[in-house]
N, C-alpha and C positions, 0 to 999 in steps of 0.2 A: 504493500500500500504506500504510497507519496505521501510525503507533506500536509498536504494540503487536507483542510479540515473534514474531518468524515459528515457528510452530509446525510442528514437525520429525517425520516417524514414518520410523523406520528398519526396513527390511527386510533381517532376517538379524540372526545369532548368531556368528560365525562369529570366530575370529582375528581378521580387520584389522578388526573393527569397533569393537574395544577404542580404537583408532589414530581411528578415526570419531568415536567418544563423546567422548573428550577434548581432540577439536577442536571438536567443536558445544559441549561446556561449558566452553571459551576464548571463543567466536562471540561479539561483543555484538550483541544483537539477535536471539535464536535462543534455540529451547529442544527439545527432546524430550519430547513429550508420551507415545511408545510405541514399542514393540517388535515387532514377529511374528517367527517363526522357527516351522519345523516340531516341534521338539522344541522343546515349552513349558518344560523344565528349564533348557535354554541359555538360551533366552529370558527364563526369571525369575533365572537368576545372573547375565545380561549388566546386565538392569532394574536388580536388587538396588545390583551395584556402583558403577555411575551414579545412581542414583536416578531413574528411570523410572519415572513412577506405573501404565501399564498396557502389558500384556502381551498379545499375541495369536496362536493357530495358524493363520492364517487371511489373507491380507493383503488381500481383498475386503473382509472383514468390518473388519478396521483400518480401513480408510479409510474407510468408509462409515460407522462409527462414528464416530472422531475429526475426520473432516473435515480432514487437514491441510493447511496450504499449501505443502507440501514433502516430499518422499520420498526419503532416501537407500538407493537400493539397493543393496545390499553382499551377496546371495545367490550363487549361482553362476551362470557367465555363460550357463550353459543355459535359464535364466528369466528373463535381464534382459529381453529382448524380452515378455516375459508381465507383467511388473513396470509396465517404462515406459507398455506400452497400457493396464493396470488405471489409473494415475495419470493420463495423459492423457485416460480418456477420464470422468476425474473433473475435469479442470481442475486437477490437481492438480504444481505442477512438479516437474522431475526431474532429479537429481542422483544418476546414474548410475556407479559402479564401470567400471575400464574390467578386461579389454576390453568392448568395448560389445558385443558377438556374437560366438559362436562363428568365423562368417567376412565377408568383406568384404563378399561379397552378401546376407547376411543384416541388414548394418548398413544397405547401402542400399537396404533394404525399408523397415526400420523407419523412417527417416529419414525416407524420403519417406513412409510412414505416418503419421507423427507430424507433418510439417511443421513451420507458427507454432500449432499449438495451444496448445502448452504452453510455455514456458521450459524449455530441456534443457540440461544443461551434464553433459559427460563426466567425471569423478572421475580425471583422468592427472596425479598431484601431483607426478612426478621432475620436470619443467620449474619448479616452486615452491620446489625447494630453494633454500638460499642461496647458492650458489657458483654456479647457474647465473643468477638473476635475477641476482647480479653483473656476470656475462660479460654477459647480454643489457641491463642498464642502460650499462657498457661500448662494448656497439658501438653501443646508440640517441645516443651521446654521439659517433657518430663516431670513438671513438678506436682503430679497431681498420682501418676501410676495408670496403671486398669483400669478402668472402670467399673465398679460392682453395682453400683445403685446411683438410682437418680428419680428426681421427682418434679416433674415442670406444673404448672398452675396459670390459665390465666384466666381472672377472675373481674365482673363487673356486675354495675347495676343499671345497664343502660337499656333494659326491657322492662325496670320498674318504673311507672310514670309517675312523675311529680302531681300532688295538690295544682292545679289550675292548667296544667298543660294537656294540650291534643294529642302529644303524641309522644312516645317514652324517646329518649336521646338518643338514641342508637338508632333509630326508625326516621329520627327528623333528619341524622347525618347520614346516612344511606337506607332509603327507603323499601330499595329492590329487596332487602334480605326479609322481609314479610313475608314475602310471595314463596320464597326458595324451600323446598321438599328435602333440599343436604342444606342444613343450614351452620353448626357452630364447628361443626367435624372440619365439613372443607370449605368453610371461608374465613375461617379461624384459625382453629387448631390444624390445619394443615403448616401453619407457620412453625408450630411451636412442635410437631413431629419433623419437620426437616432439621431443625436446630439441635435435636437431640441426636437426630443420626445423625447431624454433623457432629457433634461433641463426641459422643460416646464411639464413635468411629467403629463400629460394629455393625453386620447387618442386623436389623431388628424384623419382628415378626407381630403381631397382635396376638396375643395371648389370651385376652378377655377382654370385654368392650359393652356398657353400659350407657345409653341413651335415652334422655326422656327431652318432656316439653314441662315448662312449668309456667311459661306466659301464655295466656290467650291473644298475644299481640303476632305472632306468626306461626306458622304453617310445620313449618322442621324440627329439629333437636334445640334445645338450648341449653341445653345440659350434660356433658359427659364426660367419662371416667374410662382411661383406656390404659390397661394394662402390657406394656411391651417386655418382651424378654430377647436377648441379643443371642449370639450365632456366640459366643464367646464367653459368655456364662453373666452379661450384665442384664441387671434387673431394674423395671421401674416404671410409672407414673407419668403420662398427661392426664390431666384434668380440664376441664375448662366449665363457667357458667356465665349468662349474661343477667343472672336473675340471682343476683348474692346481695342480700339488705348491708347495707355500714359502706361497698366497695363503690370507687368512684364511677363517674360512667364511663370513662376510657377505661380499657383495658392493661389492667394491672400481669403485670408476670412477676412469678417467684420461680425462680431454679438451684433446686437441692442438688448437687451433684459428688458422691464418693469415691474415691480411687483407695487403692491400696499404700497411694504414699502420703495424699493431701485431700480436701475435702475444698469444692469452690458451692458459694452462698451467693445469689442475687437477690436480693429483697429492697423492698424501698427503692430507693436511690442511691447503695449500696453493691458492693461487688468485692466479696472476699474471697482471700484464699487464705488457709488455714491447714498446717502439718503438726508434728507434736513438737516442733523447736520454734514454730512464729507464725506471724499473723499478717497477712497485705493487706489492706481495702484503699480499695480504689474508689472516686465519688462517681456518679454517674448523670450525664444532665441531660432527663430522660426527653426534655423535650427539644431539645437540639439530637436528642439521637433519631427521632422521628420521622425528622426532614435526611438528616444527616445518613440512614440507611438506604434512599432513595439515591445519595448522592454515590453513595460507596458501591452502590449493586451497576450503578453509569460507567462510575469511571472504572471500574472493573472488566464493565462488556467494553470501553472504548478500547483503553490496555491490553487487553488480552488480541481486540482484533488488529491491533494496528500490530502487537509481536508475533501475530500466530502462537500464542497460545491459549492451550484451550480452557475454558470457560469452568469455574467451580461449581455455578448452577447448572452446567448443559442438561439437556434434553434427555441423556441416559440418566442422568442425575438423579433428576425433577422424577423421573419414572421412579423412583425407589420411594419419592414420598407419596408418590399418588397411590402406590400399593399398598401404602401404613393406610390411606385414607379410605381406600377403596375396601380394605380389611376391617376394618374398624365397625364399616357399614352391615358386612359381609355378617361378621360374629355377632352383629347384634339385631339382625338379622328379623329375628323372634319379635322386638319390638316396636319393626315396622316404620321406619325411619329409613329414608334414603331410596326407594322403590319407586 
């Protein structure tokens, strides 16, 4: 690849793509030549605010237009598959929104569809926050051992509605997750099962998996507890709820995680590690790490494609967590979630 700036067209208007633009106008090396989105209005206030010189209802017509070297898709995951083959089959790489598919089997179709055609890197930025590249620079340091046990959590009240409002906080910021039949498994907790298989560096498996509803405010899960166990003898815990009294409406994460030489602690705004001769903590500034993970999963796909190499979230990757997701569904099966 030359010089000269990798030239970017984003698919889609939407909410997190606000989160998307402000990372590619951090990127060095990167620019945004355009936009498409169905509704050309969204799509000229998304341009407007960034400075996006062209706009398009059409995302054929984009690329075959602009030509770019890169496509971030951020539309909904009912068209990423329609998304990634239009760019593929332009040469065009892909820097895909996770989830990558509606279901496992549908991710590996496209996969295997897609092969080495293109550069594909999946858009899963919870593993890029900073309290977690912590922990994982942490134990690449040895300082933590094996992994035995581990316990992830992330918890909120953004399904419980306040005295005098319309609509509980989590439904006012993204409205679409009412509608959705997979709801906290894999538009959530899919974050928080990639971060552990990233940690614990093991394959893992679903062992046990409990799902319920506790809101009448949407359709899916909002509640569950999923037991993994690793190829390697480690053991342990996601949970997740959107429906916890006392918890903020964002989404809180706690991660317990044990080695055989050290023990590393996320809680609060907090990030330790701990052996039997001392103690680290690190502070964490959860709300710069928010924006700050969107910016790291950018410069990551810019990096890797301007040196040829390859990608931490690729597309073989992204498959290992969509199979914790697609299991999860699978073993809990009985209680009719996710069908």
């Amino acid at each position: 690849m030359t010089n000269a700036p990798l030239r970017v067209a984003v698919a889609g208007a939407g909410m997190v793509t606000r989160h998307h633009l402000i990372g590619w106008s951090r990127a060095d090396g990167a620019e945004v030549v355009a936009i498409c989105n169905r509704s050309l209005d969204k799509a000229r206030d998304r341009a407007a605010e960034f400075g996006v010189p062209k706009v398009y209802g059409n995302l054929e017509e984009m690329l075959d237009t602009e030509k770019p070297d890169a496509l971030d898709i951020a539309v909904a995951v009912e068209v990423h598959a329609e998304a990634v083959c239009a760019a593929a089959a332009r040469g065009i790489s892909v820097f895909c929104q996770k989830p990558l598919t509606p279901t496992y089997a549908e991710a590996q179709a496209l996969v295997a569809e897609i092969g080495e055609r293109v550069p594909f890197m999946v858009h899963e930025n919870w593993r890029f926050r900073p309290q977690y590249r912590q922990a994982a620079a942490w134990i690449a340091e040895g300082r933590v051992g094996p992994v035995r046990l581990f316990a992830m959590s992330a918890l909120s009240s953004g399904l419980i509605r306040r005295p005098g409002e319309d609509r509980t906080p989590a439904l006012l910021r993204q409205p679409f997750m009412a509608g959705l039949k997979r709801f906290i498994v894999f538009e959530l907790l899919i974050h928080h099962l990639d971060v552990v298989r990233h940690l614990v560096g093991q394959r893992l498996r679903v062992a046990a998996s409990s799902l319920c509803r506790l809101s009448p405010e949407v359709v899916g899960e909002d509640t569950a507890h999923i037991a993994l166990q690793g190829e390697d003898g480690a053991a342990g815990t996601v949970t997740g709820s959107f429906v916890t009294p006392g918890a903020s409406p964002r989404v809180q994460d706690r991660l317990e995680l044990i080695g055989e030489q050290g023990r590393i602690l996320f809680e609060g705004d907090r990030l330790t590690l701990a052996d039997t001769a001392s103690e680290e903590t690190v502070p964490i500034d959860i709300e710069a790490g928010y924006q700050g993970s969107y910016d790291a999963a950018i410069a990551h796909f810019v990096g890797c494609l301007r040196a040829g190499r390859p990608f931490e979230t690729d597309r073989l990757d992204n498959l290992e967590t969509l199979r914790l997701v697609e299991e999860a569904y699978t073993v809990a099966a009985p209680e009719g979630f996710g069908s």
